[in-house]
C-alpha positions as CSV (number, residue, x, y, z in Angstrom):
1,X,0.0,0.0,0.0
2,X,2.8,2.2,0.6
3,X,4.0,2.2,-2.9
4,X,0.5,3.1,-4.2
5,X,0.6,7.1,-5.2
6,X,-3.2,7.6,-4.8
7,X,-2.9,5.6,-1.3
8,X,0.2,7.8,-0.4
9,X,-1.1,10.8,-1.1
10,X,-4.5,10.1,0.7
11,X,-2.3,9.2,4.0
12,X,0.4,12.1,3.4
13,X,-2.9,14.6,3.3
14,X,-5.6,13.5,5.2
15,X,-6.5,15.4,8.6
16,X,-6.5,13.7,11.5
17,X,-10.2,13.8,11.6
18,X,-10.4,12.6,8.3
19,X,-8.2,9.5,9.0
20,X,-10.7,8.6,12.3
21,X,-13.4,9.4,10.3
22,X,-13.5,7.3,7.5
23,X,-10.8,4.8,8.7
24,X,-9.8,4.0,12.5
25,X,-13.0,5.0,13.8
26,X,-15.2,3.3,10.9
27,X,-17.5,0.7,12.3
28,X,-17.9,-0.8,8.9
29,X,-13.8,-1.1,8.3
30,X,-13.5,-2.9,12.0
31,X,-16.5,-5.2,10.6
32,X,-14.4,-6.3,7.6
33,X,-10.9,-6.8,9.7
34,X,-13.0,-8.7,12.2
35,X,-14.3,-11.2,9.2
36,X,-11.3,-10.9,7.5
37,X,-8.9,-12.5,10.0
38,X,-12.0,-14.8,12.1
39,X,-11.9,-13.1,15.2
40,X,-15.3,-13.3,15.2
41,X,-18.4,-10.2,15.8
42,X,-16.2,-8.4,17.9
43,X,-16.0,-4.9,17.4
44,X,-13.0,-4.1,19.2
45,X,-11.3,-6.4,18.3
46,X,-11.5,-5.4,14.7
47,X,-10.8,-1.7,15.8
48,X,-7.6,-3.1,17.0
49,X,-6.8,-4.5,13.5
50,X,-7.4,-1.2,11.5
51,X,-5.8,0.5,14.4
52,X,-2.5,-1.2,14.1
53,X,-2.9,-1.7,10.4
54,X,-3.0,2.1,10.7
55,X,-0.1,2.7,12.8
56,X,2.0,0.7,10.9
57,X,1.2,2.0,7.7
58,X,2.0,6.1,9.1
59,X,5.1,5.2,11.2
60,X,6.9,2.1,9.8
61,X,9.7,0.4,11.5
62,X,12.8,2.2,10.1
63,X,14.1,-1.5,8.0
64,X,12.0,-4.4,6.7
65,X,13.4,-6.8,9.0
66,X,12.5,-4.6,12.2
67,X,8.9,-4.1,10.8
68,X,8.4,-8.0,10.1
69,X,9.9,-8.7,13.5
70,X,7.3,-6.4,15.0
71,X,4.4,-8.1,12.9
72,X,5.5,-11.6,13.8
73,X,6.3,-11.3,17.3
74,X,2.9,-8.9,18.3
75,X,0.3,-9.1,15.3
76,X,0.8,-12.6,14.1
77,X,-0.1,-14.3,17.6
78,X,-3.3,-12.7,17.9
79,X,-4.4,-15.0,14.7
80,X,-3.0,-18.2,16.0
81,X,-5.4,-20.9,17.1
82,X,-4.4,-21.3,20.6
């Protein structure tokens, strides 16, 4: 997504407001991450997901390795079957 101009442009412009608006604070978006990744109807739990999705799409780790560690060792466990 980061390499996307349109997508780049939308998250190098948007307001604050904008970005809870129509993404972090979208019931509809926290819907779809919940399906998405079978955490079930749980609204906050799909908050969460665009949250971090968020987060990690604004500030990324400085390499590639350092973001994948981060994914793997915080995001990733939150999808695996216990």
């Amino acid at each position: 997504m980061r390499a996307d101009r349109v997508a780049i442009a939308f998250l190098n412009g948007a307001a604050p407001h904008e970005i809870e608006r129509f993404l972090a604070g979208n019931p509809r978006l926290a819907q779809a991450a919940s399906a998405l990744t079978a955490t079930g109807d749980n609204p906050t739990a799909g908050q969460w997901i665009v949250r971090v999705v968020l987060s990690l799409l604004f500030w990324p780790a400085g390499d590639y390795a350092t973001e994948r560690a981060l994914v793997e060792r915080f995001v990733v466990p939150v999808f695996t079957p216990a």
